[in-house]
NUTOR-103097 format. One record per residue: residue number from 1; residue in one letter; x, y negated, z of N, C-alpha, C, O in turn. Coordinates in Angstrom, 1 decimal. Example, Ala and Ser with C-alpha at 12.3 -4.5 7.8 and 13.67 -1.06 7.14 Angstrom:
2
SITE seq type    n_X    n_Y    n_Z   ca_X   ca_Y   ca_Z    c_X    c_Y    c_Z    o_X    o_Y    o_Z
SITE   1    A   13.2    5.7    7.8   12.3    4.5    7.8   13.2    3.3    7.8   14.2    3.3    8.5
SITE   2    S   12.8    2.2    7.1   13.7    1.1    7.1   12.9    0.0    7.9   13.4   -1.1    8.0
END
This chain:
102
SITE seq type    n_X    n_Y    n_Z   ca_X   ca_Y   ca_Z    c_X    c_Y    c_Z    o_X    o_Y    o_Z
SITE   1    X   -0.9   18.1   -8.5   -2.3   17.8   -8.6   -3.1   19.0   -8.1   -2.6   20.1   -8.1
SITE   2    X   -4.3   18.7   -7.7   -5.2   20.0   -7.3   -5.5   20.5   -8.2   -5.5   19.9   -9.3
SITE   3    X   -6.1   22.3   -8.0   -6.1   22.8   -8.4   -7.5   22.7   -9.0   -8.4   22.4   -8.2
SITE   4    X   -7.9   23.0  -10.6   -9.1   22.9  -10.7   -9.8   24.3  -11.2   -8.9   25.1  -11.1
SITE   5    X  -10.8   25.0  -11.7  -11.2   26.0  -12.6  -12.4   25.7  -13.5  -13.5   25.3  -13.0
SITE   6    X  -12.3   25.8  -14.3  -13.7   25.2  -15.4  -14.4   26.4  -15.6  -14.0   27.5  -15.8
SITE   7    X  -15.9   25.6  -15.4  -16.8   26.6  -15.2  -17.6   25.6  -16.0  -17.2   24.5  -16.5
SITE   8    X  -19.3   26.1  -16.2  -19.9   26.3  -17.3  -20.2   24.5  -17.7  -19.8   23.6  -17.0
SITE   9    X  -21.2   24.2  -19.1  -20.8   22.8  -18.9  -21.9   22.5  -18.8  -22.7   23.4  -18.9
SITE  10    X  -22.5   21.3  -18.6  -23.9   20.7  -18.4  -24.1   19.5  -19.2  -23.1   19.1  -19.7
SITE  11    X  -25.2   18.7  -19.4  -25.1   17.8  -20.0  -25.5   16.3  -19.1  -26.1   16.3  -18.1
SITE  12    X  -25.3   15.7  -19.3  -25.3   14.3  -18.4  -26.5   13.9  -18.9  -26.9   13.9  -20.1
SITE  13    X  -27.2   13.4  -17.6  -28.8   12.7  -18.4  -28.5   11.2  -18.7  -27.8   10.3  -18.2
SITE  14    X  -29.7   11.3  -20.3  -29.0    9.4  -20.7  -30.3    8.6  -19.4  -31.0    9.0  -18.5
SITE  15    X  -29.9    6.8  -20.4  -30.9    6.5  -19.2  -32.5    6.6  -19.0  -33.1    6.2  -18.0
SITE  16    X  -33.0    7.1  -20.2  -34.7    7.8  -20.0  -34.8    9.1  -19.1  -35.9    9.6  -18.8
SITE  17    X  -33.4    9.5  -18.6  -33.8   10.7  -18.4  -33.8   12.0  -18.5  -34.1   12.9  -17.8
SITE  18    X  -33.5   11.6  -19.9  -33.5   13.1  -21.0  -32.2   13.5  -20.5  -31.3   12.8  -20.0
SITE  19    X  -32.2   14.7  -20.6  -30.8   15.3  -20.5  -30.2   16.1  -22.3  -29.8   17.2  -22.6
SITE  20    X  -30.5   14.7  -23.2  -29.6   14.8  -24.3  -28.8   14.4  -24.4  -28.4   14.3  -25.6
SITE  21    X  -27.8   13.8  -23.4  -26.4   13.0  -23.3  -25.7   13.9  -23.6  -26.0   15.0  -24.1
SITE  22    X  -24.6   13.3  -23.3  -23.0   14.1  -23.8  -22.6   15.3  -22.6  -23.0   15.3  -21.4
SITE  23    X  -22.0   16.0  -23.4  -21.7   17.8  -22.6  -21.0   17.3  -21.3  -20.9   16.1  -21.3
SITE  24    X  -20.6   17.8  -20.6  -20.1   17.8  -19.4  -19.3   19.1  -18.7  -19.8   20.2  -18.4
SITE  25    X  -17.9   18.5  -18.7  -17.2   20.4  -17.7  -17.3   20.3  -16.6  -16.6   19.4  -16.0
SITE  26    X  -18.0   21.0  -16.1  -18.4   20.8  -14.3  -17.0   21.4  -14.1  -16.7   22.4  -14.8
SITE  27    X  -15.9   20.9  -13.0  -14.8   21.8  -12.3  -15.1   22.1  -11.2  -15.3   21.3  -10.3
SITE  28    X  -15.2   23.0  -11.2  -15.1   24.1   -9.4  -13.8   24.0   -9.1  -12.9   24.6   -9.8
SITE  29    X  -13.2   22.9   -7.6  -12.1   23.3   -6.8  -11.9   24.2   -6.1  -12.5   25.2   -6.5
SITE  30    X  -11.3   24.2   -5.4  -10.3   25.5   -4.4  -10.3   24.4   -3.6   -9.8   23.4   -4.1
SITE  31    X  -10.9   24.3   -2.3  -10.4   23.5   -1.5   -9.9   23.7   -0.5  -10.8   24.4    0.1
SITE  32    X   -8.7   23.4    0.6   -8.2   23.6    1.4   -9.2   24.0    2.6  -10.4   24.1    2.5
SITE  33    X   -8.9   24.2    3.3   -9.6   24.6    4.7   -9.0   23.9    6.1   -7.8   23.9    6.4
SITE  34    X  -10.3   23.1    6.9  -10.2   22.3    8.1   -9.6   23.3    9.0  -10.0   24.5    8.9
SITE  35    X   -8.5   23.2   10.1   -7.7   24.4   10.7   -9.1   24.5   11.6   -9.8   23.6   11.2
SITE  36    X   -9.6   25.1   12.5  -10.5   25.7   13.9   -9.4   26.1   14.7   -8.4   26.7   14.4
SITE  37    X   -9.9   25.5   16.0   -9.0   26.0   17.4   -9.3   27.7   17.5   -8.2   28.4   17.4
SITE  38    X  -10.2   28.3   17.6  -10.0   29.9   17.6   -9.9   30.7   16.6   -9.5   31.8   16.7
SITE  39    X  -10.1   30.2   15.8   -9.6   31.0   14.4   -8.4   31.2   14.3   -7.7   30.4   14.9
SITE  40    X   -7.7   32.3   13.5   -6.3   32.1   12.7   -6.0   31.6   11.7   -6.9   31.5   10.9
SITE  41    X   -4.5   31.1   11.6   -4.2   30.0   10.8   -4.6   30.4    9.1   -5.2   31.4    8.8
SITE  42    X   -4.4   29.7    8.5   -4.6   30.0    7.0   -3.8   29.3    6.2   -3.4   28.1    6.4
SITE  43    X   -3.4   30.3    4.9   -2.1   29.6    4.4   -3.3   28.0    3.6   -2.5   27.3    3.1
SITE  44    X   -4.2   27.7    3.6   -4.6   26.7    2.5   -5.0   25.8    3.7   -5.8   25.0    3.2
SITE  45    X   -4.8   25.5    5.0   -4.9   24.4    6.1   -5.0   23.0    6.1   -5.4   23.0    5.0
SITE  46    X   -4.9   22.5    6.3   -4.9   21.0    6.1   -3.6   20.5    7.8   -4.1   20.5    8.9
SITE  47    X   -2.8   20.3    7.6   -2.2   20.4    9.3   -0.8   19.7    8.2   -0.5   19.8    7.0
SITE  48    X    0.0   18.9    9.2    0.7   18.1    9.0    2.3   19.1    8.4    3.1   18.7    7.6
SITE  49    X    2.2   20.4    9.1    3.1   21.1    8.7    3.1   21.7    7.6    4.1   22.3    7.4
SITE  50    X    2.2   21.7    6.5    2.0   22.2    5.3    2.0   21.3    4.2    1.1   20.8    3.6
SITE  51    X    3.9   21.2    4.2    4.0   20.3    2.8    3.8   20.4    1.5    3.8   19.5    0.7
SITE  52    X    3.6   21.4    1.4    3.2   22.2    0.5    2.1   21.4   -0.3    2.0   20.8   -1.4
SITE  53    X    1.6   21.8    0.8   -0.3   21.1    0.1   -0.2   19.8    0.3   -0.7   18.9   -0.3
SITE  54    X    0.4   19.7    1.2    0.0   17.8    1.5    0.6   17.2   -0.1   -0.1   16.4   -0.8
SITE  55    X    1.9   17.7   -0.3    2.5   16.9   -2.0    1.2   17.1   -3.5    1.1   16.5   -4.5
SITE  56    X    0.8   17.9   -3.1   -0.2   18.1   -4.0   -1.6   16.8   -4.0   -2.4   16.5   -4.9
SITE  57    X   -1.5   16.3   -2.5   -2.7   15.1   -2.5   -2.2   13.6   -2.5   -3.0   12.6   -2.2
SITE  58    X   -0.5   13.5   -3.1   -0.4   12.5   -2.9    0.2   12.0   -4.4    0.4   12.8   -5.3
SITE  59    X    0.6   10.7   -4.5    0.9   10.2   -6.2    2.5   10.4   -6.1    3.1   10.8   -5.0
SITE  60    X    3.2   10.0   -7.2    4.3   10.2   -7.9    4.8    9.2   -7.1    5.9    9.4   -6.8
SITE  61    X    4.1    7.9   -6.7    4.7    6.9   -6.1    4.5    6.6   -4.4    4.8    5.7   -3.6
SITE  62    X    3.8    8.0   -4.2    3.5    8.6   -2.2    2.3    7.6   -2.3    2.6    6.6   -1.6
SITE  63    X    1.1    7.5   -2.8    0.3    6.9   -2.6   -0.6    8.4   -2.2   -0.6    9.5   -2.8
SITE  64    X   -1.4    8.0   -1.0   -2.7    9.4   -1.0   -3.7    9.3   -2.0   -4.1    8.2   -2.2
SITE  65    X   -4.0   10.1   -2.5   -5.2   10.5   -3.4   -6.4   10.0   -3.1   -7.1   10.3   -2.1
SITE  66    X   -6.8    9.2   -3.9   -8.4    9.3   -3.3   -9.5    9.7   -3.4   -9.6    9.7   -4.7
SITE  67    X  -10.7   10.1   -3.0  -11.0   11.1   -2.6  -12.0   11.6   -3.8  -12.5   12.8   -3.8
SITE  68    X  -12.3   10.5   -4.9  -13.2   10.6   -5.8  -11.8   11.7   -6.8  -12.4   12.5   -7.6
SITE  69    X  -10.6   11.8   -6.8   -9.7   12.0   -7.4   -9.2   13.7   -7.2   -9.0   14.6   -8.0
SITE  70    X   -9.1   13.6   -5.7   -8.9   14.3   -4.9  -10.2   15.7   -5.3   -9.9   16.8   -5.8
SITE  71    X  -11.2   15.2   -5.1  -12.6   16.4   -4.9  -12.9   16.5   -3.7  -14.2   16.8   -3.6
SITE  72    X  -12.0   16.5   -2.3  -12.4   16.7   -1.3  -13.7   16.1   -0.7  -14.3   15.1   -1.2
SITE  73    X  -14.0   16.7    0.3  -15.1   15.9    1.0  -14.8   14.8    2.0  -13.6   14.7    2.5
SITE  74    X  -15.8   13.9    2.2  -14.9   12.9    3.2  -14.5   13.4    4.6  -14.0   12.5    5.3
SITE  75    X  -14.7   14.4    5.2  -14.4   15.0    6.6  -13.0   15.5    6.3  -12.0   15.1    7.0
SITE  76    X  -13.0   16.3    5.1  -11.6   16.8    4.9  -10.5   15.7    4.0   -9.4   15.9    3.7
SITE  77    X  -11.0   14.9    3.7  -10.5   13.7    2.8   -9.8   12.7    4.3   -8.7   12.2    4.4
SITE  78    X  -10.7   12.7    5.1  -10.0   12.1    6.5   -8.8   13.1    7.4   -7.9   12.5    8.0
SITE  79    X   -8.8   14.5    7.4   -8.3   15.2    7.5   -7.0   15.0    7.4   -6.1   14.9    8.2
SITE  80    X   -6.9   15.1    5.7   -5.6   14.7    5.1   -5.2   13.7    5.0   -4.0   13.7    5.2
SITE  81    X   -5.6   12.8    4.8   -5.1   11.3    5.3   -4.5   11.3    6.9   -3.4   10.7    7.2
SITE  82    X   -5.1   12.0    7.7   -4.1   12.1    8.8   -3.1   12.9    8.9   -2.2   12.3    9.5
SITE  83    X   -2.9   14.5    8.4   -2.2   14.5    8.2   -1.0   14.4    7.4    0.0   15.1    7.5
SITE  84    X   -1.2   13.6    6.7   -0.1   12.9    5.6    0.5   11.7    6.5    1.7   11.7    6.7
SITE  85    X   -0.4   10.9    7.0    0.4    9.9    7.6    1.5   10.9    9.0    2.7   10.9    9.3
SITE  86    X    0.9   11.3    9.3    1.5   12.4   10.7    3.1   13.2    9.9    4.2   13.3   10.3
SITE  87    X    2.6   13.4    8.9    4.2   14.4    8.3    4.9   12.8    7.9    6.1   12.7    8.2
SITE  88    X    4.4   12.0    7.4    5.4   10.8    7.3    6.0   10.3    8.1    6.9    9.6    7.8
SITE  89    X    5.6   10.5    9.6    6.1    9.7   10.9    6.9   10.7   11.4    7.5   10.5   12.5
SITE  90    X    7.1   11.9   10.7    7.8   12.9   11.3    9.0   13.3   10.3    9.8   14.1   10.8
SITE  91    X    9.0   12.7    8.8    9.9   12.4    7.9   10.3   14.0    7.4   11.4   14.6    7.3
SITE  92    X    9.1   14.4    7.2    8.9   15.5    6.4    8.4   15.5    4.6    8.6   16.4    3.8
SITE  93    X    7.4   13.6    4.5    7.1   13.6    3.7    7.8   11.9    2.9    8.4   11.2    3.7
SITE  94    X    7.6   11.7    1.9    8.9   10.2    1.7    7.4    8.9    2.2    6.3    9.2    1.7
SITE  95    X    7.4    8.1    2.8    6.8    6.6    2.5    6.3    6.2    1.0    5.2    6.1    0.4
SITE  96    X    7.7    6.1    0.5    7.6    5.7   -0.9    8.5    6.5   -1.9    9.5    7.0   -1.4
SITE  97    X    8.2    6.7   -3.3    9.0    7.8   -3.9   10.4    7.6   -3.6   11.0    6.8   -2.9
SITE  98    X   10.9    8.6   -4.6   12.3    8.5   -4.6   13.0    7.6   -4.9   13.8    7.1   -4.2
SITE  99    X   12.8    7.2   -6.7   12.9    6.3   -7.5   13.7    4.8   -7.2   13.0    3.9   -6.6
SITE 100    X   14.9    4.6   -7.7   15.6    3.6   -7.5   15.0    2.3   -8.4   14.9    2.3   -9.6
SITE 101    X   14.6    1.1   -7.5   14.0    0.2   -8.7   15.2   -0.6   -9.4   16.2   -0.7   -8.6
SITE 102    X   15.3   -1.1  -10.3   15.8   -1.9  -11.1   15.8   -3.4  -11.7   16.5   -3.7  -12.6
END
């Protein structure tokens, strides 16, 4: 799963408005970084070669994460969706889990 850090909390407004609703833990991600052609690489990339991270955005049963789940943005939420499908066609990452069914 991604990485999360809890930071301070806030309260959710009810539906008048008020912000007397229930507390709220805002999480601050860590989020990967889109690779740039002139820049150098970075270990937190988003790129088909970094299984690493890519296992981290997908389910127990190789489903991709989505994106309400995930935290990403949709630029980088599309990112990784391609490269997940790209390491799959290159049989770096499984289709579907491991798991023998019964």
């Amino acid at each position: 799963m991604p990485i999360f850090q809890k930071t301070n909390t806030t309260y959710q407004k009810n539906r008048s408005g008020n912000q007397k609703g229930r507390k709220i833990a805002q999480k601050k991600r860590i989020i990967p970084v889109i690779p740039q052609k002139s820049k150098p690489k970075l270990q937190g990339t988003i790129e088909f070669k970094n299984v690493v991270l890519l296992r981290d955005y997908i389910t127990s049963e190789g489903k991709i994460l989505p994106r309400r789940m995930s935290g990403l943005t949709s630029k980088q939420q599309r990112y990784m969706a391609r490269a997940i499908k790209n390491a799959r066609m290159l049989a770096l990452l499984p289709f579907t889990s491991q798991q023998s069914e019964k």
